[in-house]
PyMOL commands that place a pseudoatom at each C-alpha (Angstrom):
pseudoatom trace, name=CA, resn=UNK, resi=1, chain=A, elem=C, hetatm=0, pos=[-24.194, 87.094, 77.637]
pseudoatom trace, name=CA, resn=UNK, resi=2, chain=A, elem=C, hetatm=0, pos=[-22.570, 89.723, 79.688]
pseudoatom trace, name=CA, resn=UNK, resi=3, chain=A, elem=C, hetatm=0, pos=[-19.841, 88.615, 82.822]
pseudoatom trace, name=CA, resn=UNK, resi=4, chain=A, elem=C, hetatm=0, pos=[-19.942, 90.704, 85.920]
pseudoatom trace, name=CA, resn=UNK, resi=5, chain=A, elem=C, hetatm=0, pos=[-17.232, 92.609, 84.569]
pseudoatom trace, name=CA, resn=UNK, resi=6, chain=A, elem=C, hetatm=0, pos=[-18.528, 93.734, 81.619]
pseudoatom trace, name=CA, resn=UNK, resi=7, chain=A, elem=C, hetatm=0, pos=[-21.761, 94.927, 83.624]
pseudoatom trace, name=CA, resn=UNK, resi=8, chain=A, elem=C, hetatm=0, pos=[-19.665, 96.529, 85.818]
pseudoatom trace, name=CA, resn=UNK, resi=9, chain=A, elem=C, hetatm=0, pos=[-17.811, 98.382, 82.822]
pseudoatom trace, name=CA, resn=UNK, resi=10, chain=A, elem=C, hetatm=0, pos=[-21.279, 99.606, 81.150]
pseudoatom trace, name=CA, resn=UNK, resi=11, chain=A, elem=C, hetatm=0, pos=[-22.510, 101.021, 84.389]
pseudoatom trace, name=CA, resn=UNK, resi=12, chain=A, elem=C, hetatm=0, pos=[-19.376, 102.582, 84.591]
pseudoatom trace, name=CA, resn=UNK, resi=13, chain=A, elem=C, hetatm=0, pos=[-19.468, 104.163, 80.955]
pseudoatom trace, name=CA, resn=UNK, resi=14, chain=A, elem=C, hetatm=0, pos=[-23.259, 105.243, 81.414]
pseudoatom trace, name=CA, resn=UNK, resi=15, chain=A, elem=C, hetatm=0, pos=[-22.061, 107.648, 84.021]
pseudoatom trace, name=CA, resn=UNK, resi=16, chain=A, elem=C, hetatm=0, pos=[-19.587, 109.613, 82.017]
pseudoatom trace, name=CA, resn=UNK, resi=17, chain=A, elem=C, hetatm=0, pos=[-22.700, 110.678, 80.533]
pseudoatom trace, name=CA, resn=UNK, resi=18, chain=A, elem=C, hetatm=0, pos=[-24.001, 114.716, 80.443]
pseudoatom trace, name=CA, resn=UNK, resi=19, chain=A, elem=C, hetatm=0, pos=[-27.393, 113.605, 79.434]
pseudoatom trace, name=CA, resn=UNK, resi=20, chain=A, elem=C, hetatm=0, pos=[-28.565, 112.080, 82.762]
pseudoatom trace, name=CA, resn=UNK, resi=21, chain=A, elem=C, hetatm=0, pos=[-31.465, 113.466, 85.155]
pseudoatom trace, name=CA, resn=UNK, resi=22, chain=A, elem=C, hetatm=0, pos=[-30.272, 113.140, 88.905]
pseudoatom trace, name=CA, resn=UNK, resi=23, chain=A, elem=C, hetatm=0, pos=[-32.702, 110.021, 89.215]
pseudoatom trace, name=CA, resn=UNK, resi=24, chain=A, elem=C, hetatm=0, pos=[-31.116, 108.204, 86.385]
pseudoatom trace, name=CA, resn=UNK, resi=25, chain=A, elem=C, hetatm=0, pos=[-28.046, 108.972, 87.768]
pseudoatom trace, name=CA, resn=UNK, resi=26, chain=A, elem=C, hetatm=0, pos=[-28.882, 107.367, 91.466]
pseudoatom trace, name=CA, resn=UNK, resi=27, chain=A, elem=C, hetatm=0, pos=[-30.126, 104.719, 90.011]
pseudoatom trace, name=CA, resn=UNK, resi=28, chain=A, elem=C, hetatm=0, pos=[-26.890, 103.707, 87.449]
pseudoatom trace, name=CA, resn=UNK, resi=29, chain=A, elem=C, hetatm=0, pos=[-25.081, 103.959, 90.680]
pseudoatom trace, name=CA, resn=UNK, resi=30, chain=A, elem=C, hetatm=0, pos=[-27.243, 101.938, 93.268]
pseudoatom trace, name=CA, resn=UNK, resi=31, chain=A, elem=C, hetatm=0, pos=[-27.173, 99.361, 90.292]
pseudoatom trace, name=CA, resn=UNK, resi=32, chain=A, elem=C, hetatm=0, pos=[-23.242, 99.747, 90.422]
pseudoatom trace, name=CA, resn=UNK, resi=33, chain=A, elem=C, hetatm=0, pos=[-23.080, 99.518, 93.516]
pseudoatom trace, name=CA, resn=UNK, resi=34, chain=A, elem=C, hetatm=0, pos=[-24.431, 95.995, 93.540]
pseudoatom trace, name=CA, resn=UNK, resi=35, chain=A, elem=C, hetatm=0, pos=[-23.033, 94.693, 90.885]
pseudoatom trace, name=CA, resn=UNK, resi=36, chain=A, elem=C, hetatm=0, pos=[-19.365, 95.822, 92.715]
pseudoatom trace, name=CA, resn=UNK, resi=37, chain=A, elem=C, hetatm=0, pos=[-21.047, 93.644, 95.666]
pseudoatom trace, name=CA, resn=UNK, resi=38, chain=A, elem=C, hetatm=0, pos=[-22.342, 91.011, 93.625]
pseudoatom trace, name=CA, resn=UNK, resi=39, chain=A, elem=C, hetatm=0, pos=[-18.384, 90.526, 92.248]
pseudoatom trace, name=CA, resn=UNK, resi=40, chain=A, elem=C, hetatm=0, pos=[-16.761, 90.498, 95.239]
pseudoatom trace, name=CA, resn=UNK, resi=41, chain=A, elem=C, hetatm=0, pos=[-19.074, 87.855, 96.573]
pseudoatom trace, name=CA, resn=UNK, resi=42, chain=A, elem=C, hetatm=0, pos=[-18.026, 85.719, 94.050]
pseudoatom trace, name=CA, resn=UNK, resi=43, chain=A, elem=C, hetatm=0, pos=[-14.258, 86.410, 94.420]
pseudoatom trace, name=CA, resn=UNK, resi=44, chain=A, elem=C, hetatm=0, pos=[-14.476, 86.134, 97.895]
pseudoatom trace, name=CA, resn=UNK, resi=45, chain=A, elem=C, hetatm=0, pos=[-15.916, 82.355, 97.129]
pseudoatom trace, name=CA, resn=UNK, resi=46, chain=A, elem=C, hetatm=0, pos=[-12.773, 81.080, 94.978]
pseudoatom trace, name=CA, resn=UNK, resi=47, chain=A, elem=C, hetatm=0, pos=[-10.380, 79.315, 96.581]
pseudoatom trace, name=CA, resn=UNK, resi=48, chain=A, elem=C, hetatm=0, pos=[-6.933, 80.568, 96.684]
pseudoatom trace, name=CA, resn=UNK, resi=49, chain=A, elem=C, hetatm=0, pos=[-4.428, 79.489, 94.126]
pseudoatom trace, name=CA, resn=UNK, resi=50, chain=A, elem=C, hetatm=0, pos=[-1.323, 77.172, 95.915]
pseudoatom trace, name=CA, resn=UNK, resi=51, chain=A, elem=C, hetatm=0, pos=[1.641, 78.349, 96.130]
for i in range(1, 51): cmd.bond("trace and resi %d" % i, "trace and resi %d" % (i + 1))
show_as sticks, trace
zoom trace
C-alpha cells in the first residue's frame, strides 16, 4: 500500500518523463495536483505537537 507521499513522489517521477503526449501530461498533473490537496488536508487535520 502506497502513503500519500509516496503517490505524491511517483506522480512526481512520471513527469521527468520525454515519452509523454500533452494529455498524459495534464492529466499526471491534475492527478498531482490533488493528491498535493488531498495531503495538506490531512496535515491541516493533526493537531499540533505541545510545546
Amino acid at each position: 500500500m502506497t502513503t500519500h507521499y509516496d503517490h505524491i513522489q511517483m506522480l512526481r517521477a512520471e513527469l521527468t518523463s520525454f515519452h509523454l503526449s500533452r494529455r498524459e501530461r495534464r492529466q499526471i498533473e491534475r492527478e498531482l495536483k490533488e493528491a498535493l490537496a488531498r495531503q495538506g488536508n490531512v496535515e491541516a487535520d493533526r493537531p499540533t505537537p505541545p510545546h
